[in-house]
C-alpha positions as CSV (number, residue, x, y, z in Angstrom):
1,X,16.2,7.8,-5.8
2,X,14.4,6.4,-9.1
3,X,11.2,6.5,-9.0
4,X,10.3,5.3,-13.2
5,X,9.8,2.0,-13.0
6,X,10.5,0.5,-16.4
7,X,10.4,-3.5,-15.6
8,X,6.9,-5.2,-15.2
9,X,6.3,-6.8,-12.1
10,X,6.9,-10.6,-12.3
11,X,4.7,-13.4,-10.2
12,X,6.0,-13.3,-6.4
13,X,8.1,-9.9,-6.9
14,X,7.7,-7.9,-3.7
15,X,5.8,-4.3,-4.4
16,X,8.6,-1.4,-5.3
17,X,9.2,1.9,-3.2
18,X,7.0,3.8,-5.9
19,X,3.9,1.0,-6.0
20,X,3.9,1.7,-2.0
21,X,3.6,5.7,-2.6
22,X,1.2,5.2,-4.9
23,X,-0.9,3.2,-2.9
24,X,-0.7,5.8,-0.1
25,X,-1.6,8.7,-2.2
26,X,-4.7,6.9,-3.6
27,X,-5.8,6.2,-0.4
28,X,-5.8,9.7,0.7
29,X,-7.2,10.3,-1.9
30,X,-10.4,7.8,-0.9
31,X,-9.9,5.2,-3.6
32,X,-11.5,1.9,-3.2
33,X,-8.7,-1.1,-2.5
34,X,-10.5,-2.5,-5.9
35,X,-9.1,0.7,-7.4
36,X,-5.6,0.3,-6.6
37,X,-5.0,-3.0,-7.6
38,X,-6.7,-2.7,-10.9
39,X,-4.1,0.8,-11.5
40,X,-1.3,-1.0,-10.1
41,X,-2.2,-4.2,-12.1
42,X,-0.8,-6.8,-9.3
43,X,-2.7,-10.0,-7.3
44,X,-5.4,-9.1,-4.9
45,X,-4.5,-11.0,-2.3
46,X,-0.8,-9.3,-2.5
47,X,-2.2,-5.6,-2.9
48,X,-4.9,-5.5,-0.6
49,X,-2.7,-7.1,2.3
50,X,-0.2,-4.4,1.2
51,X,-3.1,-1.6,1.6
52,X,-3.4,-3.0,5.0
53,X,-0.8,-2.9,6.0
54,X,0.8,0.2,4.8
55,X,-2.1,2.1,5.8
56,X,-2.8,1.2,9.3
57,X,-2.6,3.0,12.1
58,X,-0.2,2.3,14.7
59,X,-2.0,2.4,18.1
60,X,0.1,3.2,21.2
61,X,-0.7,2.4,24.8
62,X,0.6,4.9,28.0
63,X,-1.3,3.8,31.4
64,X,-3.9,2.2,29.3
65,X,-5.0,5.1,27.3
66,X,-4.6,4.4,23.0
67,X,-3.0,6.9,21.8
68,X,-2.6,7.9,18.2
């Protein structure tokens, strides 16, 4: 697996395997969403949608009790 990205992301590229790690260590590492996209140097919209969803929490349900 290659995780040096040498190419520049282009307008409408999708985030790569390493942009996602990256986001997920930063936010472990309680970095604001603001934080991220300015490091990873992509759209707002596109990041913080990303953040979202890469960060959520899946909830499950058994006999109506969430569990985590």
């Amino acid at each position: 697996m290659h995780f040096n990205d040498t190419t520049s992301p282009g307008k409408g590229q999708h985030l790569t395997l390493s942009e996602l790690i990256e986001i997920q260590l930063l936010k472990q590492l309680s970095k604001s969403d603001r934080a991220i996209v300015t490091k990873l140097g992509r759209s707002n919209s596109m990041t913080n949608d990303t953040i979202k969803r890469v960060t959520s929490v899946q909830k499950k349900f058994v006999n109506n009790e969430a569990i985590y």
